[in-house]
Backbone as CSV, one residue per row, in Angstrom:
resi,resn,N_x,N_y,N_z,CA_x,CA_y,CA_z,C_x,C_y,C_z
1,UNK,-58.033,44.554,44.423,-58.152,44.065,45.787,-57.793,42.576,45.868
2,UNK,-58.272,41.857,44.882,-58.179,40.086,45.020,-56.557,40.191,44.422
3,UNK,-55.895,40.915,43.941,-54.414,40.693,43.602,-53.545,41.505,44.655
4,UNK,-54.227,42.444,45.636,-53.273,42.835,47.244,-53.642,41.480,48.208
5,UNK,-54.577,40.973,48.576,-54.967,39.571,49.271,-54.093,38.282,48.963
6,UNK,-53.997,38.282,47.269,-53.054,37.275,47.061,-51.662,37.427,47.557
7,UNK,-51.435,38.926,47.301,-50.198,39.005,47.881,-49.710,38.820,49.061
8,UNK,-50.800,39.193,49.980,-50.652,39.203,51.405,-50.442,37.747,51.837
9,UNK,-51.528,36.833,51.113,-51.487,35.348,51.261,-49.913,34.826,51.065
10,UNK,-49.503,35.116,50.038,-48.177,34.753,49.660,-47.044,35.315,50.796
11,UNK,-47.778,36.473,50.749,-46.426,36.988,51.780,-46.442,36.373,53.232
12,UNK,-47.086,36.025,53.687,-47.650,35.125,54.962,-46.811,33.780,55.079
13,UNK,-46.987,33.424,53.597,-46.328,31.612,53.562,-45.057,31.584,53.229
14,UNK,-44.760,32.864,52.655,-43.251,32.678,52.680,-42.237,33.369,53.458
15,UNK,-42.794,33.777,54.813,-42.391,34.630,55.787,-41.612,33.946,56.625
16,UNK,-42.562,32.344,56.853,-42.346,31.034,57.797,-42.686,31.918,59.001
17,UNK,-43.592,32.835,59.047,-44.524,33.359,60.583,-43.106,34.147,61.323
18,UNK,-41.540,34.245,60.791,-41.262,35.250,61.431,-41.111,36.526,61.021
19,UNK,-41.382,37.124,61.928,-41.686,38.971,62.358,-40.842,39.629,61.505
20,UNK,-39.495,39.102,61.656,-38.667,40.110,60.750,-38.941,40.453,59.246
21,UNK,-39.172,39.054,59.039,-39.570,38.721,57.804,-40.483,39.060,57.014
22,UNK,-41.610,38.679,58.013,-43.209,39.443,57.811,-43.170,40.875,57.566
23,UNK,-42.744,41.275,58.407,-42.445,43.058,58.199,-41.612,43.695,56.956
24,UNK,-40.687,42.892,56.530,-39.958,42.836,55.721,-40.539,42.729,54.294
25,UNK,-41.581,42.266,53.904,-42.493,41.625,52.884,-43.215,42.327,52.893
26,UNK,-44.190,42.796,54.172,-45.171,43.380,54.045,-44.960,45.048,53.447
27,UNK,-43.662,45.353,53.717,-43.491,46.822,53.353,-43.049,46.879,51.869
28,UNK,-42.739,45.451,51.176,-42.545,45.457,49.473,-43.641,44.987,48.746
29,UNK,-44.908,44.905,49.629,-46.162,45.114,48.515,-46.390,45.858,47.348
30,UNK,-46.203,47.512,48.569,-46.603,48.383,47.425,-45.276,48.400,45.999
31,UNK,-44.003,47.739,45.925,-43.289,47.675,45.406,-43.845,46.725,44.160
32,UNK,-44.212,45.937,44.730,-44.496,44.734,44.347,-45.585,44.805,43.306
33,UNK,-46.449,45.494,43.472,-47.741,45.914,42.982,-47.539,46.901,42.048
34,UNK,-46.585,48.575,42.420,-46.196,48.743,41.155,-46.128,48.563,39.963
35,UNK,-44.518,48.158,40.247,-43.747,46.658,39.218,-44.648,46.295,38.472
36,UNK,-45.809,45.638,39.574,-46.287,44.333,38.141,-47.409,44.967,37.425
37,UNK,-47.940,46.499,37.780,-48.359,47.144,37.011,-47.624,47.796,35.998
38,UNK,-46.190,48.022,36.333,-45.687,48.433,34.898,-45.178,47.595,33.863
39,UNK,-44.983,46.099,34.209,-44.544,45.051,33.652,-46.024,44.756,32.984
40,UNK,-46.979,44.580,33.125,-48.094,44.506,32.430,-48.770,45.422,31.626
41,UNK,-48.230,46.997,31.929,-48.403,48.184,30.878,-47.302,47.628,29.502
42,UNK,-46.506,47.494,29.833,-45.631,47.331,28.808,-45.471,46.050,28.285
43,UNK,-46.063,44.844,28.635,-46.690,44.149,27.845,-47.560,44.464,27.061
44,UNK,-48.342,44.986,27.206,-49.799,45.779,26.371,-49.115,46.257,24.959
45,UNK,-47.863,47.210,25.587,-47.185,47.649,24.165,-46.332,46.863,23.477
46,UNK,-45.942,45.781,24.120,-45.006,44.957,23.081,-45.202,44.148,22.155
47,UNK,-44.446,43.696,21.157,-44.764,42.785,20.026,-45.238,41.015,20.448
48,UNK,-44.235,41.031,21.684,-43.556,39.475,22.512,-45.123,39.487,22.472
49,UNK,-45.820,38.255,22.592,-47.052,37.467,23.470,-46.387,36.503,23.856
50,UNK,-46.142,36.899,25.359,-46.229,35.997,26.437,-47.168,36.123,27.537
51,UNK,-47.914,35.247,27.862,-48.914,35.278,28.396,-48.408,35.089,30.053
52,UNK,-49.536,35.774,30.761,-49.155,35.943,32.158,-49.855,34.608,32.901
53,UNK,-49.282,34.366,34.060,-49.868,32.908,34.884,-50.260,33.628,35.807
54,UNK,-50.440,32.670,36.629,-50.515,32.448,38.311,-49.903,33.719,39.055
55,UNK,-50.142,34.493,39.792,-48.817,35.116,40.777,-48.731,35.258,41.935
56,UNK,-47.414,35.132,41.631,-46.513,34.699,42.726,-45.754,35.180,43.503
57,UNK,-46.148,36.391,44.294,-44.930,37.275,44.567,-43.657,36.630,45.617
58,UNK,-42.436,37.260,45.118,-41.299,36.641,45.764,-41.178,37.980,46.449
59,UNK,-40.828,38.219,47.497,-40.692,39.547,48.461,-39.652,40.000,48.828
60,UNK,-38.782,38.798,49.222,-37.773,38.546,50.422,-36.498,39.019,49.369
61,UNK,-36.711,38.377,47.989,-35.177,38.035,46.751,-34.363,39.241,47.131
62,UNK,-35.233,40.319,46.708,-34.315,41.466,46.363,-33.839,42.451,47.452
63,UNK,-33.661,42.539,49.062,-33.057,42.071,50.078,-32.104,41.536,50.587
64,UNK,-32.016,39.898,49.533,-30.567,38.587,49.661,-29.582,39.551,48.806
65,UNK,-28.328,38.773,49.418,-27.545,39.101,47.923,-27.618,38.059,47.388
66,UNK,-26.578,38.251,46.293,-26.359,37.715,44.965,-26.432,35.738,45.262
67,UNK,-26.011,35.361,46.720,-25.899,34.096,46.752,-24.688,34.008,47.791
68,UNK,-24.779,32.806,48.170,-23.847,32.544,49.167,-22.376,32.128,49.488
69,UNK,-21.518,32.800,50.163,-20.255,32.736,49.280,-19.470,32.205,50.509
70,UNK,-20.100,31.275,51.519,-19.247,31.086,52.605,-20.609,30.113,53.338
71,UNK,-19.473,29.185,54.320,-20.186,28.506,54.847,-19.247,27.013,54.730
72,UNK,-19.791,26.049,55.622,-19.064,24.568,55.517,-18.920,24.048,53.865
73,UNK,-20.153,23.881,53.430,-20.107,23.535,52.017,-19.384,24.049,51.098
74,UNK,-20.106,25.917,50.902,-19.235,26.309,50.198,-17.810,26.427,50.098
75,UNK,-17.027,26.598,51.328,-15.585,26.460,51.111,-14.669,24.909,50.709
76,UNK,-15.612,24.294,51.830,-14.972,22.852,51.216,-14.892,22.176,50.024
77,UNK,-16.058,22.074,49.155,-16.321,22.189,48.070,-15.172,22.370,46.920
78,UNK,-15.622,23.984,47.262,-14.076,24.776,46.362,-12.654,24.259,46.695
79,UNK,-12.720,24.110,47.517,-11.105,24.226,48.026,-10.567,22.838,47.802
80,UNK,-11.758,21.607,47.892,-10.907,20.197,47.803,-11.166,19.840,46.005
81,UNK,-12.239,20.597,45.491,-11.990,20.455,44.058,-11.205,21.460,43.454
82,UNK,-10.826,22.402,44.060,-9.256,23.054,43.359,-7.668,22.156,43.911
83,UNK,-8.026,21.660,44.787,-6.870,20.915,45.361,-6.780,19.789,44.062
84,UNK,-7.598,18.568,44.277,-7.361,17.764,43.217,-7.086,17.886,41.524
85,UNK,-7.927,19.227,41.035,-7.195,19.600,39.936,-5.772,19.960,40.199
86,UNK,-5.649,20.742,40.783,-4.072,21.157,41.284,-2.805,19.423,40.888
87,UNK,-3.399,18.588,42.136,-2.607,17.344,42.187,-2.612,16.787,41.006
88,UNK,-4.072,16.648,40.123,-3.972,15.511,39.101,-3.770,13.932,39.275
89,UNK,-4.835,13.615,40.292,-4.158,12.316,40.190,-5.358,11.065,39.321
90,UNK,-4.239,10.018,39.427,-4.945,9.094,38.133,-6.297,9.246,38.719
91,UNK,-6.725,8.451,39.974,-7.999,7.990,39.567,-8.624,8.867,41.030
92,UNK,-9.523,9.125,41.170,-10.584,9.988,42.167,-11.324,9.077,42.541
93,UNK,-11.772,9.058,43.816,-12.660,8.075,44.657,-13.527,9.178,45.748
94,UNK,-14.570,9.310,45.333,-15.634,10.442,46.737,-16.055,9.204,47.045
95,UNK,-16.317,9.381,48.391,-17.561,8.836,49.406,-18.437,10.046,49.830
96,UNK,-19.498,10.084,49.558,-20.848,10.181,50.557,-20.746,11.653,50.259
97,UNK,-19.679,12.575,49.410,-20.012,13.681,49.704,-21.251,14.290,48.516
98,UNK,-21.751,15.908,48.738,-22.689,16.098,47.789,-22.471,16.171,46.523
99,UNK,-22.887,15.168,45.819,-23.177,15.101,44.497,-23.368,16.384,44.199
100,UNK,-24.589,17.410,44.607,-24.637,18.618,43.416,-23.977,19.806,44.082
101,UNK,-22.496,19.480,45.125,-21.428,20.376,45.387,-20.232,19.995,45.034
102,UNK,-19.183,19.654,45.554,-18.336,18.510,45.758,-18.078,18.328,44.017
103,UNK,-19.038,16.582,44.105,-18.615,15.916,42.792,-19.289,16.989,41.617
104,UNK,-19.966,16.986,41.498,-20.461,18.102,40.672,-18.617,19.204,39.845
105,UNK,-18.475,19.284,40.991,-17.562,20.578,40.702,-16.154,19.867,40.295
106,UNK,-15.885,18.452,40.348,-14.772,17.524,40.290,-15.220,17.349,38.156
107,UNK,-16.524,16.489,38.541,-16.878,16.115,37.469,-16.853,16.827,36.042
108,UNK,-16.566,18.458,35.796,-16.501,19.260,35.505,-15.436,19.480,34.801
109,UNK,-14.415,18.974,35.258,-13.077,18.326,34.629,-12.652,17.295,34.777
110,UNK,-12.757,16.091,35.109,-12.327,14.988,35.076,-13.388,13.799,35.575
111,UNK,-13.176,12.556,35.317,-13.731,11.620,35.960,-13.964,11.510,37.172
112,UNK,-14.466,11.051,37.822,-14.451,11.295,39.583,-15.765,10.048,39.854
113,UNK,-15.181,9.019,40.380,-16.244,7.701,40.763,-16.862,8.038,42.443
114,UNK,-18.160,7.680,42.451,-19.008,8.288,43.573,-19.254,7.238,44.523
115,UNK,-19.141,6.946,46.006,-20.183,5.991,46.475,-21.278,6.806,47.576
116,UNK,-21.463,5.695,47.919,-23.009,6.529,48.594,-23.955,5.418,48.949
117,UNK,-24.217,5.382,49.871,-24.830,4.085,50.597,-26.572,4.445,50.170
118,UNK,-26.760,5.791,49.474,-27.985,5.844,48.995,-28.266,5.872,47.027
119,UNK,-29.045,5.200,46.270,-28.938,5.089,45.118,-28.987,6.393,44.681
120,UNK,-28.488,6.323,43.218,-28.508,7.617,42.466,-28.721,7.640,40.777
121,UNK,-30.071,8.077,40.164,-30.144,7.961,38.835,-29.395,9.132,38.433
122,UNK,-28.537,8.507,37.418,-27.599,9.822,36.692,-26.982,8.966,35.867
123,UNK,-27.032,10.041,34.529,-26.189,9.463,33.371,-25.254,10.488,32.940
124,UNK,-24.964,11.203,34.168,-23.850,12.891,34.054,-22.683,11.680,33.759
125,UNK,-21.689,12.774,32.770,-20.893,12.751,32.030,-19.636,12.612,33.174
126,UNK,-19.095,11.862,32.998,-17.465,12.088,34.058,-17.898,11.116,35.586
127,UNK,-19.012,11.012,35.574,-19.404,10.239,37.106,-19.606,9.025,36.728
128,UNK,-19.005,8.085,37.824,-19.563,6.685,38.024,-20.073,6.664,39.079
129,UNK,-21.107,6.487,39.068,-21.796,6.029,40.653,-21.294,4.314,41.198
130,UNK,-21.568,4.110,42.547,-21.639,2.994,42.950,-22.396,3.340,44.541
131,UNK,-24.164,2.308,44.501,-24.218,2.304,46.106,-23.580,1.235,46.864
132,UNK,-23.104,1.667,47.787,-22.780,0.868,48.572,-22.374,1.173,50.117
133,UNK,-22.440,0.634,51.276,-22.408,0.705,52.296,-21.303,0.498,52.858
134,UNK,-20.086,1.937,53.225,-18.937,1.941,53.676,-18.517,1.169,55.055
135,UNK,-19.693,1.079,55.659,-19.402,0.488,56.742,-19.250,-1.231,56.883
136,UNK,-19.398,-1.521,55.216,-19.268,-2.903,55.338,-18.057,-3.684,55.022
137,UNK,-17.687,-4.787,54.508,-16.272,-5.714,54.765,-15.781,-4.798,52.920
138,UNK,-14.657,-4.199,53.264,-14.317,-3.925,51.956,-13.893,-4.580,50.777
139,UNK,-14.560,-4.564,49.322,-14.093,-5.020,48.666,-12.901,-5.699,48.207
140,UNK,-12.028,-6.654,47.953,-10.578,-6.453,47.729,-10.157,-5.268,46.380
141,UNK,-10.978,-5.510,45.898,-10.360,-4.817,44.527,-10.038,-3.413,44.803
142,UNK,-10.872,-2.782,46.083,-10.906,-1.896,46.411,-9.854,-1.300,47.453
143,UNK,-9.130,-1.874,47.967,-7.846,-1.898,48.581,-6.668,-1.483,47.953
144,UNK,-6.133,-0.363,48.747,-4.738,0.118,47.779,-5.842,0.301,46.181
145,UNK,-7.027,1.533,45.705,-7.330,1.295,44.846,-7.362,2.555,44.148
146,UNK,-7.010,3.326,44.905,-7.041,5.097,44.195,-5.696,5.808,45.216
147,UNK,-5.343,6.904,43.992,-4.271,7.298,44.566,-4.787,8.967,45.178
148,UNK,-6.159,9.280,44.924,-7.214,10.491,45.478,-8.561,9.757,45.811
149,UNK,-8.997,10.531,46.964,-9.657,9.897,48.013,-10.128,10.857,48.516
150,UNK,-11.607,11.402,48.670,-12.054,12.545,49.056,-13.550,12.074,50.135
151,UNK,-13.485,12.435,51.047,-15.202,12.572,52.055,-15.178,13.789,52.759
152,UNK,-16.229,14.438,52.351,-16.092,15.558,52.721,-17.862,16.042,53.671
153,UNK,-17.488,16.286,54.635,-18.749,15.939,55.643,-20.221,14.876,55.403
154,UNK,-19.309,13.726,55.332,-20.052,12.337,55.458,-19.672,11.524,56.615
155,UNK,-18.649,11.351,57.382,-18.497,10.393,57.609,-19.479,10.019,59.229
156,UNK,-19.221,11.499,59.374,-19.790,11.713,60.998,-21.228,11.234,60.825
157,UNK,-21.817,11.162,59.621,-23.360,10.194,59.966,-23.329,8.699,59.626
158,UNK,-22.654,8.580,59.563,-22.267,7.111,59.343,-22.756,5.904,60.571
159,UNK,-23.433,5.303,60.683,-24.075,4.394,61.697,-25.187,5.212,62.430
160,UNK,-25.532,6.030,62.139,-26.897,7.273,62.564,-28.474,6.928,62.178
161,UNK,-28.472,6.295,61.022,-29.641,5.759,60.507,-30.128,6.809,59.914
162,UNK,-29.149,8.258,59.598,-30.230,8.947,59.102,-30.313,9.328,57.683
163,UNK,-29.720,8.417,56.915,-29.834,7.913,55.265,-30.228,6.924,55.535
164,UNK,-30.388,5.913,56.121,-31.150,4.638,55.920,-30.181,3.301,55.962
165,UNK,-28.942,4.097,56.939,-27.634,3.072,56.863,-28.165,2.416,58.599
166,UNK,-27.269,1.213,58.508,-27.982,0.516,59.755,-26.983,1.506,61.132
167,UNK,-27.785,1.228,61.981,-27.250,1.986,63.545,-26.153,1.101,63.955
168,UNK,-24.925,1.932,63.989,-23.693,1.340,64.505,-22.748,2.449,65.270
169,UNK,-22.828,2.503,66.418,-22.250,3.349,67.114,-20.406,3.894,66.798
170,UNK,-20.231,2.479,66.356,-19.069,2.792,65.178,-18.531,3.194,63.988
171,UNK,-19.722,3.482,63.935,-19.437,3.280,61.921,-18.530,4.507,61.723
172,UNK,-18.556,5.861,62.421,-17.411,6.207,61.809,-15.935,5.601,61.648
173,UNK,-15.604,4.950,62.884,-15.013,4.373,62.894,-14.710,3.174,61.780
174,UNK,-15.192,2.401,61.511,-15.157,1.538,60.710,-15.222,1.747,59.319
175,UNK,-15.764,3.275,59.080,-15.870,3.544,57.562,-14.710,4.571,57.298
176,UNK,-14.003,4.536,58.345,-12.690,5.417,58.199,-11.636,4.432,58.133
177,UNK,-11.769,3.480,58.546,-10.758,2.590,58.527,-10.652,2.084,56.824
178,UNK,-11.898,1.124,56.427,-12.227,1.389,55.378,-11.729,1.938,54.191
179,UNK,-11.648,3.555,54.677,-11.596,4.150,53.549,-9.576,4.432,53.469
180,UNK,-9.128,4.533,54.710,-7.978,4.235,54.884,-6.683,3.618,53.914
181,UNK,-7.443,2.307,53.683,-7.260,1.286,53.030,-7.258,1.295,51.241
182,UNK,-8.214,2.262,51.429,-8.337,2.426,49.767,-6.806,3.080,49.390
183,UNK,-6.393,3.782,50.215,-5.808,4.758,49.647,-4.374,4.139,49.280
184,UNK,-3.509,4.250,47.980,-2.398,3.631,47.854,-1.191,4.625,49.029
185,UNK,-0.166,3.800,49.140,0.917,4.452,49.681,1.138,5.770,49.040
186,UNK,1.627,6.673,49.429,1.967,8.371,48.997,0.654,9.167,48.428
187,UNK,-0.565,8.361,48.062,-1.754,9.005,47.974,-2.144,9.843,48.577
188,UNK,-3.308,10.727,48.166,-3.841,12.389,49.217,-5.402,11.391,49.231
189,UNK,-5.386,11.699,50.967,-6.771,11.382,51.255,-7.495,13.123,51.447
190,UNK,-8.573,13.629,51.486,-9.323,14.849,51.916,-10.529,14.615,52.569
191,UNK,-10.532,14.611,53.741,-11.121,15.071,54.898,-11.921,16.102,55.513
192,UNK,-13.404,15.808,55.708,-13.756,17.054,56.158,-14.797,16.584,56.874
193,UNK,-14.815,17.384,58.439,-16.036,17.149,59.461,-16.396,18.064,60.131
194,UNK,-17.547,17.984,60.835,-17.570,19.288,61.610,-16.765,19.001,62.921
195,UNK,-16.142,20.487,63.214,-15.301,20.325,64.451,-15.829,21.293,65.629
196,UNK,-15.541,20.432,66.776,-15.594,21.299,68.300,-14.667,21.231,69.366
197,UNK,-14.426,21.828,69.878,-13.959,21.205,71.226,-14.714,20.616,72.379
198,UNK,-16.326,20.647,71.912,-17.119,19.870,72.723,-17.546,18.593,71.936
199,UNK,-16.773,17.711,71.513,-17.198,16.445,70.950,-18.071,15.988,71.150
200,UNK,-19.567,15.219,70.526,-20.991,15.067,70.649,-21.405,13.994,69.499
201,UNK,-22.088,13.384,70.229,-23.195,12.928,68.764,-24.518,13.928,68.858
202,UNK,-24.885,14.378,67.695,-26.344,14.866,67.678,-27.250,14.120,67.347
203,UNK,-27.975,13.149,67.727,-28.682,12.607,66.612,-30.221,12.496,66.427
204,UNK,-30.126,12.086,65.068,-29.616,11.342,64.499,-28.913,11.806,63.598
205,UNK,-28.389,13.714,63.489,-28.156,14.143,62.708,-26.300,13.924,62.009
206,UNK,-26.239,13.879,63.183,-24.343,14.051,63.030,-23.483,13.603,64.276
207,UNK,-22.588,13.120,64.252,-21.318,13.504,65.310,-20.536,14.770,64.620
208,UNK,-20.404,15.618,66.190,-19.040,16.585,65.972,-17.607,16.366,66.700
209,UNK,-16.719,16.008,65.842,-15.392,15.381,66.224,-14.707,16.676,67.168
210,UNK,-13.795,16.320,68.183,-12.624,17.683,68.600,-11.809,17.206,67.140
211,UNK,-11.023,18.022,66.900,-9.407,17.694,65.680,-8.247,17.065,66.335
212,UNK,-8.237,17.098,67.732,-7.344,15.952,68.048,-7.653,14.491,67.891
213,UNK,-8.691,14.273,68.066,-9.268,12.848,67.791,-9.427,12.936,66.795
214,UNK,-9.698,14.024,65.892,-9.657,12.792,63.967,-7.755,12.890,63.796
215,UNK,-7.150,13.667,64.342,-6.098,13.284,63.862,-5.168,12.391,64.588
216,UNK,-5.737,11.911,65.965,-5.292,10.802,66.590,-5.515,9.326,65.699
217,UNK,-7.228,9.688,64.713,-7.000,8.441,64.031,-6.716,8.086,62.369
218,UNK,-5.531,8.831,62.478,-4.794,8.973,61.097,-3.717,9.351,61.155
219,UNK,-2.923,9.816,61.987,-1.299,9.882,61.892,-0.796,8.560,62.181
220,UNK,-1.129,8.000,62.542,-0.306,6.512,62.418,-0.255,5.947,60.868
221,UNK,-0.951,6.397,59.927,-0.640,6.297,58.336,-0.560,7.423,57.803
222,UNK,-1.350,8.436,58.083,-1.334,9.733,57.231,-0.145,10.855,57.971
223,UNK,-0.046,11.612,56.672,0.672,12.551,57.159,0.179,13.872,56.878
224,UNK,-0.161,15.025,57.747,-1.099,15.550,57.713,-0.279,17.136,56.418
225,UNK,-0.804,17.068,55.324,-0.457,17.935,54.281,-0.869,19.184,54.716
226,UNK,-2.015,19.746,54.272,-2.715,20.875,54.960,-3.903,20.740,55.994
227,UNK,-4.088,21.916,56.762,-5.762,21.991,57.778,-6.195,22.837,57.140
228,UNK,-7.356,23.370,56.994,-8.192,24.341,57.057,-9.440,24.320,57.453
229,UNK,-10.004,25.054,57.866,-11.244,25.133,58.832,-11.898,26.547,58.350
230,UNK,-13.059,26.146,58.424,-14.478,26.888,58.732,-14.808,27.547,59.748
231,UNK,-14.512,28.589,60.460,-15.205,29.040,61.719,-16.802,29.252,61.719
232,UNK,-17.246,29.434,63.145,-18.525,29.298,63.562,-19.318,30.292,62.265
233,UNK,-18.415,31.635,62.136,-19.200,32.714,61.480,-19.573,32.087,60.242
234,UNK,-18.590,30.899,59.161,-18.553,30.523,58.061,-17.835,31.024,57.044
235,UNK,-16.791,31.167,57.949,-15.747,32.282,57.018,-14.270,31.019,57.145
236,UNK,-13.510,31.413,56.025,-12.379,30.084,55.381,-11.227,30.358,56.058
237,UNK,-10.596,29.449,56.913,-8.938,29.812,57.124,-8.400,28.852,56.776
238,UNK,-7.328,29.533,56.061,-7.253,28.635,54.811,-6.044,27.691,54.867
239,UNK,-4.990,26.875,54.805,-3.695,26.563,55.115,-2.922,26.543,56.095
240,UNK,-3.936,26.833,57.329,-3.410,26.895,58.829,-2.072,25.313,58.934
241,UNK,-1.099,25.826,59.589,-0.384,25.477,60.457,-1.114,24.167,61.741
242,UNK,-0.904,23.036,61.079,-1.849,21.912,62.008,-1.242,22.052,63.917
243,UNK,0.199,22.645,63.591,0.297,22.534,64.913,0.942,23.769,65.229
244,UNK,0.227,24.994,64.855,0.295,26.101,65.560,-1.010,26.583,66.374
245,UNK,-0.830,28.078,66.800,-1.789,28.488,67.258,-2.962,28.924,67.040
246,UNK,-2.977,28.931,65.481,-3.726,29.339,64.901,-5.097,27.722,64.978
247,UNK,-4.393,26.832,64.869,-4.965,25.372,64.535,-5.486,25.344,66.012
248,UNK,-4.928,25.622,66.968,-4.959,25.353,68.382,-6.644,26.493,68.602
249,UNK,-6.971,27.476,67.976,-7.726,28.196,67.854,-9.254,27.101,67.638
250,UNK,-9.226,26.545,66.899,-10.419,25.343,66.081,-10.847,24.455,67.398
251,UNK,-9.797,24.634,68.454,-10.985,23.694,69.801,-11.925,24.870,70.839
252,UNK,-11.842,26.230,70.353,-13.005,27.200,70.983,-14.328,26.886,69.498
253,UNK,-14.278,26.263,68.080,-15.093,26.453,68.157,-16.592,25.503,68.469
254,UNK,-17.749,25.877,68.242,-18.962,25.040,68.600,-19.045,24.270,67.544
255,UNK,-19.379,24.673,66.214,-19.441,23.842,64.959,-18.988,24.494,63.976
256,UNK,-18.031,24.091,63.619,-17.021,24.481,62.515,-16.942,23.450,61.920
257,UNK,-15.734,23.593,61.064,-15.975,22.810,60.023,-14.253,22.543,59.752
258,UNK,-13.421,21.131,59.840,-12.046,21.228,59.601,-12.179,19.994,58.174
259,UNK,-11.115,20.746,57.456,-10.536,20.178,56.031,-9.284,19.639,56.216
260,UNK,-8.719,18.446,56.272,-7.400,17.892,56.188,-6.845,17.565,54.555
261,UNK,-6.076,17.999,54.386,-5.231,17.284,53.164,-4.317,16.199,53.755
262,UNK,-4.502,14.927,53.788,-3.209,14.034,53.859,-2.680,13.197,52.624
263,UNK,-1.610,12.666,53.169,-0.798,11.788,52.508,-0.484,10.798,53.570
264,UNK,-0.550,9.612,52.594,-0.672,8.204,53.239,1.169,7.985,52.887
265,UNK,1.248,7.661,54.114,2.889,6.991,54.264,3.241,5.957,53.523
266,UNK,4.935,6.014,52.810,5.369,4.631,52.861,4.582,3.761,53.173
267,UNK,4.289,2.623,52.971,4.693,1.487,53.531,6.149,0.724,54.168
């Protein structure tokens, strides 16, 4: 009885009080209870001593699948760290994107230097960190300083305050310019924000750009290589045509998600 109560307790807190859920849990008790009666018979018979803890029933796991194979992160992720292996170029520069997506998956094969206006303890292999605050007067050294250049849904919180960067109604602006700059002539910058055709700030969470306005402020240097976008569902289209119909499709959605590959012009 005190190990169906626990369960129930558990199943309660990890429901988060909705119904579907609750119901969902509540009908893998008796599963649940089984199981851990036959997992504990057959401890009895085995050689192993491992001793049993606390329990904990998980309800919901076996329900999920395997893990998640779509979504803003996941595609971008993949797709701009298969791009840069693809290119090979000397030196890699991320801003702001996730360390344990993104660089993570860069770092894996090659060097890849990080910034991030928030600190970061790590002594991972292939990463250089640096904090620092994009929205501020750029380094020189840092000018014309990488020939790969990656932000991949950072920039839109940029002056938001909601890392702890100061409130600047510009800062995307200014940390795009910024980053602009880094990039040498014929270099690939990679790009990624959420997109709408209802342009917004949320905040303090995010701005959502339309794709005519991020690419109003980058064809005057960049030249736009590939698009790809995220639809609402979280499903990948992949190499779209920036100025077909297909691209023309990305201003019905609410929050999506667009990937640019560019290349920075001549000088």
């Amino acid at each position: 009885m005190k190990s169906f109560l626990t369960a129930i307790r558990w199943t309660w807190k990890l429901s988060g009080f909705q119904f579907k859920t609750l119901s969902r849990n509540v009908r893998s008790i008796p599963f649940f209870l089984v199981t851990w009666r036959e997992l504990r018979r057959q401890a009895r018979e085995s050689s192993e001593v491992i001793p049993f803890g606390s329990v904990r029933p998980i309800l919901e796991d076996r329900f999920a699948q395997a893990g998640s194979a779509s979504g803003h992160y996941f595609h971008q992720d993949l797709l701009v760290a298969r791009r840069v292996f693809e290119n090979a170029p000397d030196r890699h520069i991320d801003v702001g994107s996730r360390v344990d997506g993104f660089v993570a998956h860069v770092a894996s094969y090659r060097p890849v230097e990080a910034i991030d206006v928030r600190p970061l303890d790590s002594d991972i292999p292939n990463l250089t960190f640096v904090c620092a605050d994009m929205m501020g007067e750029l380094p020189e050294e840092l000018v014309e300083s990488t020939d790969s250049l990656s932000c991949l849904h950072a920039i839109e919180h940029f002056g938001l305050g909601r890392y702890g960067d100061p409130i600047n109604f510009d800062g995307h602006v200014i940390g795009l310019e910024n980053m602009k700059r880094m990039v040498r002539p014929g270099g690939r910058f990679y790009l990624s924000t959420p997109i709408s055709s209802n342009q917004r700030i949320e905040f303090n969470a995010h701005r959502v750009f339309s794709l005519p306005y991020r690419r109003e402020k980058l064809e005057d240097e960049f030249e736009v290589e590939s698009l790809s976008y995220v639809d609402d569902s979280g499903q990948l289209h992949n190499n779209v045509d920036a100025d077909s119909t297909e691209a023309r499709q990305t201003f019905g959605l609410n929050y999506g998600c667009g990937i640019l590959e560019l290349r920075k012009k001549a000088a």
